[in-house]
C-alpha positions as CSV (number, residue, x, y, z in Angstrom):
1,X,21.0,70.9,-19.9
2,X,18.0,71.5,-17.1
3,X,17.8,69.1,-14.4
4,X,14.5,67.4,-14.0
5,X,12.6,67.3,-10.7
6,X,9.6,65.1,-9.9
7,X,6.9,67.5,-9.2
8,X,3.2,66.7,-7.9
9,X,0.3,68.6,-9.0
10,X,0.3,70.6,-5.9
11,X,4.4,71.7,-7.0
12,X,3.8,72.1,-10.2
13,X,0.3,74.6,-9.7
14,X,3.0,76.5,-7.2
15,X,5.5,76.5,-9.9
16,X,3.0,78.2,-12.0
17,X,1.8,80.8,-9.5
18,X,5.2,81.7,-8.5
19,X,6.2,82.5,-12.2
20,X,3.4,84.7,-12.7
21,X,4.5,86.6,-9.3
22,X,7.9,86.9,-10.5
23,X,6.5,88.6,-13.7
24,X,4.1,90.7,-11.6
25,X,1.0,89.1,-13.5
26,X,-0.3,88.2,-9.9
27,X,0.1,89.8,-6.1
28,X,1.0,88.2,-3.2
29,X,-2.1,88.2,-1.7
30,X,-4.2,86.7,-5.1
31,X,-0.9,83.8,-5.3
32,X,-1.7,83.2,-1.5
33,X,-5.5,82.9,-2.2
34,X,-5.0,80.7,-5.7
35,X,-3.2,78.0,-3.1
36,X,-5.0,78.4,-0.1
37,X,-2.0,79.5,2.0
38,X,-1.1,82.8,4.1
39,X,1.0,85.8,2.2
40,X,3.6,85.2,4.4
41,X,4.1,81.2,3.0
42,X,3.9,82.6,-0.4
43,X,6.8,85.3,0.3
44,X,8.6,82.3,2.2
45,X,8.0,80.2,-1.0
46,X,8.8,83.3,-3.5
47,X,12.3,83.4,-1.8
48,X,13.1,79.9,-2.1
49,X,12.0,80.0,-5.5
50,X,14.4,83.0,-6.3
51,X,17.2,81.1,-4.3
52,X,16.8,77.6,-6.3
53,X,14.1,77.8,-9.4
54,X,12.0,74.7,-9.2
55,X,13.8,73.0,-6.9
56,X,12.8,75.3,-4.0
57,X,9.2,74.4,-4.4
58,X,9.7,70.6,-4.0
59,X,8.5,69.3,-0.6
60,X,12.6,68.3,1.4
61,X,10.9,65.5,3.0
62,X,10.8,63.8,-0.1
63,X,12.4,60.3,-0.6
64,X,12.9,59.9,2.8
65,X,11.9,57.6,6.1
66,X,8.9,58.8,8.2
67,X,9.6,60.3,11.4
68,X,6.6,58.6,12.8
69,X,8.1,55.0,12.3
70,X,8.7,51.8,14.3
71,X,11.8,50.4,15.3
72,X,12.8,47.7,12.5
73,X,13.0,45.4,15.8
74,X,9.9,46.4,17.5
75,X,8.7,45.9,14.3
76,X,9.8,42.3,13.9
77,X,8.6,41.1,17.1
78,X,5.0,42.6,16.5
79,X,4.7,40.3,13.8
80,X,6.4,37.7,15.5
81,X,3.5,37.6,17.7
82,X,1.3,38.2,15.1
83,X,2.6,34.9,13.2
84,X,2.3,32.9,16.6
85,X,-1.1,32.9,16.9
């Protein structure tokens, strides 16, 4: 049985695009103009769609903590403050 993958609408519009390229219905350049990115992300994507089907299109950062975050203690004494006054 197929695994299922929570796609956006932005994946899933790639999914399509990158199906027609692998049946030659589209070029690289009219895939790369269809979702507003250079040829060379769309032969970047292409091979990561060869390497894992669907799964190469979904964004790896998902699921998981920002980089851009506060410490969870820095954190707690900002509102700590917060709550004081």
């Amino acid at each position: 049985m197929d695994k299922l993958y929570p796609m956006n609408e932005k994946e899933i519009k790639r999914l399509g695009i990158m199906s027609q390229l692998e049946k030659k219905q589209v070029g690289q350049r009219i895939a790369a103009e269809q979702l507003g990115i250079s040829v060379r992300q769309v032969k970047r994507l292409k091979r990561a769609y060869q390497a894992d089907g669907a799964a190469g299109l979904i964004h790896k950062s998902r699921g998981k903590p920002s980089h851009n975050q506060l410490d969870p203690e820095m954190k707690q004494k900002a509102l700590d403050l917060i709550l004081e006054r």
